[in-house]
C-alpha positions as CSV (number, residue, x, y, z in Angstrom):
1,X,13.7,-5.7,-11.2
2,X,10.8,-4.4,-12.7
3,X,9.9,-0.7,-12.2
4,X,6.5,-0.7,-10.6
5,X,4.0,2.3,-11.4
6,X,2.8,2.9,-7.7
7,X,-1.1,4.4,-7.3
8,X,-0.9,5.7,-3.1
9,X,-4.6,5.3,-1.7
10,X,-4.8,7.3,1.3
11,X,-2.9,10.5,2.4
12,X,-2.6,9.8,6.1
13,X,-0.5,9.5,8.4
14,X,1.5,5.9,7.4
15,X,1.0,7.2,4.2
16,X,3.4,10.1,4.3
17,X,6.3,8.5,6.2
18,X,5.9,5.6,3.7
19,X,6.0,7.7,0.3
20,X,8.9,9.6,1.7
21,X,11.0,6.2,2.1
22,X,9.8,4.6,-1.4
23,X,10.6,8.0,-3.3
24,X,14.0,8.1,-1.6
25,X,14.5,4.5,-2.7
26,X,13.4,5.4,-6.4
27,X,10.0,4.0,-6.5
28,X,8.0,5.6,-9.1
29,X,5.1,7.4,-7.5
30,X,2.3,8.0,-10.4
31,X,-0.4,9.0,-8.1
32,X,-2.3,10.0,-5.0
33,X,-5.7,9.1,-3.8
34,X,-7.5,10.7,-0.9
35,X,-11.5,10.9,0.1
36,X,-10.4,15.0,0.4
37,X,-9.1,16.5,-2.8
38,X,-7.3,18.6,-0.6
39,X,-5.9,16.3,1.2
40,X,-4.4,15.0,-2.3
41,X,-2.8,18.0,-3.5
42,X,-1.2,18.8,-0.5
43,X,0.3,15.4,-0.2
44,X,1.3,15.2,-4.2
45,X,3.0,19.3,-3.9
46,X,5.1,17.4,-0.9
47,X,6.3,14.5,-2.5
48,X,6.7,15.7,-6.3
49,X,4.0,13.1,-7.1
50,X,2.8,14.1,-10.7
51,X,-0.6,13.1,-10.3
52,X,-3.7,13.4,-7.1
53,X,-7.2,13.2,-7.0
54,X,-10.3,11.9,-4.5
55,X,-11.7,9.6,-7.3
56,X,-10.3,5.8,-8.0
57,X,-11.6,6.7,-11.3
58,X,-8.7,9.0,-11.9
59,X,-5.7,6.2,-11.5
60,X,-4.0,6.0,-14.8
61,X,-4.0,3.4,-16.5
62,X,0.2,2.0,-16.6
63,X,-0.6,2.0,-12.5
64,X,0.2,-1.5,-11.7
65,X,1.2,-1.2,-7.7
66,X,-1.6,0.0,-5.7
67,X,-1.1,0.5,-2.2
68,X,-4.1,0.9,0.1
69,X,-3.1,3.2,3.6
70,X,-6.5,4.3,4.3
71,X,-7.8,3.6,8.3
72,X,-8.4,-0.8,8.9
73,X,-12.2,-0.6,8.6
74,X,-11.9,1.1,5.2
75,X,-9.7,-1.4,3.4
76,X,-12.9,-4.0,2.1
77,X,-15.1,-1.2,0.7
78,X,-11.4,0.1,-1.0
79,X,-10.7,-2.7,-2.2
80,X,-14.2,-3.5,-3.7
81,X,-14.6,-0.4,-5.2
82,X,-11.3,-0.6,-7.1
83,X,-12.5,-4.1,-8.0
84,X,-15.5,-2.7,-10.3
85,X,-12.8,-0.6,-12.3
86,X,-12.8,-1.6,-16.0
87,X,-9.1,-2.4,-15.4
88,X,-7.6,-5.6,-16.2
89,X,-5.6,-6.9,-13.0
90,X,-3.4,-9.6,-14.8
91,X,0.1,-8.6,-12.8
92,X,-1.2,-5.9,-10.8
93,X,-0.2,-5.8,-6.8
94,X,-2.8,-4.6,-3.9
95,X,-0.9,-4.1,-1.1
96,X,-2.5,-2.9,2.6
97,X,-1.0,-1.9,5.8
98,X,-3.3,-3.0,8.3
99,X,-1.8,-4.7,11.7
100,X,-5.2,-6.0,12.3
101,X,-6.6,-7.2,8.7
102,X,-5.5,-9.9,7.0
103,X,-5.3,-9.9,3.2
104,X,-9.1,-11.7,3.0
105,X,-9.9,-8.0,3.3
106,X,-8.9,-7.7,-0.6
107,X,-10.5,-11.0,-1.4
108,X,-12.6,-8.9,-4.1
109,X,-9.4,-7.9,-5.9
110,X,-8.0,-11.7,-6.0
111,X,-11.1,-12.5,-7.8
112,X,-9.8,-10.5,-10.8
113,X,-6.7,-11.6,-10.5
114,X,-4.5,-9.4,-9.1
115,X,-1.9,-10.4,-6.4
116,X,-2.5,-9.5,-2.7
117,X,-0.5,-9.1,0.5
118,X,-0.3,-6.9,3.6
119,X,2.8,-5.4,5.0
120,X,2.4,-3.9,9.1
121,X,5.1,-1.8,9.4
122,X,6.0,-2.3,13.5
123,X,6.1,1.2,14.7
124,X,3.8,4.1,15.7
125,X,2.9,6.9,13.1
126,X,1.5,9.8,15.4
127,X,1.2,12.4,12.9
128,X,2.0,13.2,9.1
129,X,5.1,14.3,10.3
130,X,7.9,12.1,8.5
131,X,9.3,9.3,10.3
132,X,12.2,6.9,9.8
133,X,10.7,3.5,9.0
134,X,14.8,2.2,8.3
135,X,15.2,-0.7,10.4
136,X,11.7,-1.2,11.3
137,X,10.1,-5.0,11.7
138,X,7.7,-5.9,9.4
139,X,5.3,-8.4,9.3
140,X,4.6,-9.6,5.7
141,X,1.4,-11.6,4.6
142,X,0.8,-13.2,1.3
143,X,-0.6,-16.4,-0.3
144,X,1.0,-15.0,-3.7
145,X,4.5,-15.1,-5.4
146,X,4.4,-11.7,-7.2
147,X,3.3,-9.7,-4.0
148,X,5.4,-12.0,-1.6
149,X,8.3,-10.8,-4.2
150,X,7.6,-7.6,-4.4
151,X,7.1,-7.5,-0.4
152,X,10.2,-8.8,0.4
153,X,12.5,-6.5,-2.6
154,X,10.6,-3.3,-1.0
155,X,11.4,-4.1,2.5
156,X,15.1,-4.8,1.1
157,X,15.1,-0.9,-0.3
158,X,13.5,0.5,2.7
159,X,15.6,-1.3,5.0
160,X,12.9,-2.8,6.6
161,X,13.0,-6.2,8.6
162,X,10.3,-8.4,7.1
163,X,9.6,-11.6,8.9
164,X,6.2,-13.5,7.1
165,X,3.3,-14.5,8.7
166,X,0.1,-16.1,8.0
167,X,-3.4,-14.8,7.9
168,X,-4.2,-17.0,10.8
169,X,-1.5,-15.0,13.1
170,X,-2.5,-11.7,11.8
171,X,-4.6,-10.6,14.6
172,X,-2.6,-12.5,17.1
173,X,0.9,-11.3,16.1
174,X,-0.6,-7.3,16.3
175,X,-1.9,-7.9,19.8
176,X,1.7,-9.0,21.0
């Protein structure tokens, strides 16, 4: 399996039970992203992550995982402005964690080529307080082979339950 340089965009409050489980699973953190650069060092001093800032600008370069846990109605204008990065995208994975988006929310990164996907991890996160996600549902949604592969390996290390579903279910599946 291929070590994947991980970029986390968002320190909230899926954000911090989620970093705890991939860094506990060996995932190779590189980097936090928050819209408060405070925000972003507090998160990076928590998890040992080596790198934080509040600019996209500032995601190094070997970064080839991105994983987008800012609020639903934030994930287009995320993923749009990480499209206009003088980055090439060839084998690099956007992943969100919306319940309610579906992956045409990262349309702007597919054009350059990246893979996309979504992962709605079924539980509540009330606070930055670390939760156990082990054993958790999760509804996985991809049109891509490297994403749906990299979906399905992470949920494996997490001990998640993954179960896939399409774009067209998305908003039906998170009313249920």
């Amino acid at each position: 399996m291929t070590k994947h340089k991980i970029a986390i965009i968002g320190a909230g409050k899926l954000a911090h039970s989620l970093t705890s489980a991939l860094i506990k699973s060996g995932y190779d953190v590189q980097i936090v992203i928050s819209r408060k650069l405070s925000s972003a060092k507090s998160f990076a001093k928590i998890f040992s992550v080596p790198q934080y800032s509040n600019s996209i600008k500032k995601i190094p370069a070997e970064v080839d995982t991105f994983l987008l846990t800012v609020p639903d109605g934030e994930i287009k204008k995320v993923a749009d402005s990480l499209s206009k990065l003088k980055k090439d995208f060839t084998n690099c994975i956007f992943i969100h964690f919306s319940g309610v988006e579906n992956i045409s929310a990262l349309k702007s990164l597919k054009k350059k080529g990246c893979a996309t996907g979504s992962l709605h991890i079924i539980r509540p996160f009330p606070s930055k307080n670390i939760v156990d996600i082990r054993n958790s549902p999760a509804s996985v949604e991809t049109e891509d082979k490297l994403a749906k592969l990299f979906l399905v390996q992470m949920c494996r290390k997490l001990k998640l339950k993954p179960h896939t579903i399409s774009s067209d279910e998305k908003a039906f599946h998170h009313l249920a």
